[in-house]
C-alpha positions in Angstrom: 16.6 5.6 -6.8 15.7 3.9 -3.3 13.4 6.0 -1.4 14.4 5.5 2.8 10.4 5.5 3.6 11.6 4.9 7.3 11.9 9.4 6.9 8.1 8.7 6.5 7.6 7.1 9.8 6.5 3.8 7.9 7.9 0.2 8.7 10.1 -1.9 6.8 6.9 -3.5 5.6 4.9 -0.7 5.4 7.6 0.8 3.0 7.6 -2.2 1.1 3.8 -2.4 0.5 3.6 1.4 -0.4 6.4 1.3 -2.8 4.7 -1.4 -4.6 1.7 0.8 -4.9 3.5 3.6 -5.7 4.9 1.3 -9.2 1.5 -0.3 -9.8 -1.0 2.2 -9.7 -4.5 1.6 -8.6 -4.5 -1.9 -7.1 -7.1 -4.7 -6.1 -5.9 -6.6 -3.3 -4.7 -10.0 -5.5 -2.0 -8.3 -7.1 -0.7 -6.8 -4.3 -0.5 -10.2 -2.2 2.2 -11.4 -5.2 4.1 -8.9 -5.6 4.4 -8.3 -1.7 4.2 -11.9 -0.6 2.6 -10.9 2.3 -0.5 -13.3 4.2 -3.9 -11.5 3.3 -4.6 -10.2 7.2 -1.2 -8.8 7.0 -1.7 -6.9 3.9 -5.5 -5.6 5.5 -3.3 -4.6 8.4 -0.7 -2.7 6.8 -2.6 -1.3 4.4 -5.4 0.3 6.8 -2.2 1.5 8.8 -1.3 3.3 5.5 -4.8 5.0 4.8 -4.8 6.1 8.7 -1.1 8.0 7.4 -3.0 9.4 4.5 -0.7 7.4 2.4 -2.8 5.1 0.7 -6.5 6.3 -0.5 -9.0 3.5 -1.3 -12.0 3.0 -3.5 -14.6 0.7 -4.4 -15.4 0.0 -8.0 -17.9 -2.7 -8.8 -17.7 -4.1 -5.2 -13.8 -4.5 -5.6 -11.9 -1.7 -3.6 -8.9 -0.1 -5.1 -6.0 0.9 -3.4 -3.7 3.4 -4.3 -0.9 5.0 -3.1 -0.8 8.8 -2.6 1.9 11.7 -3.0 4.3 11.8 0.0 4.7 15.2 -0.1 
């Protein structure tokens, strides 16, 4: 199933770095820069953009912060 996140008001890469979340769970940044391909600044960008939407929470668990994606609904 292919989820239009555009309905969410997100960018195509936006969209593409929360539906990677959305599959992976709770996420460090590393993993996330492989599977999105994205430059590191890019990925801080979109992802703050994201937590401002309330789509993406973060935490910080022994000085690493975790992001994860949050329900949509």
């Amino acid at each position: 199933m292919k989820t239009n996140f555009s309905e969410l008001g997100l960018t195509e890469l936006e969209g593409k770095v929360y539906h990677q979340l959305l599959g992976m769970g709770p996420s460090t940044i590393s993993p996330l820069l492989s599977r999105t391909g994205l430059h590191r600044a890019t990925l801080h960008d979109i992802l703050r953009r994201l937590i401002e939407k309330s789509l993406v929470g973060v935490s910080e668990l022994e000085g690493k912060k975790r992001y994860v994606a949050s329900d949509p609904s």
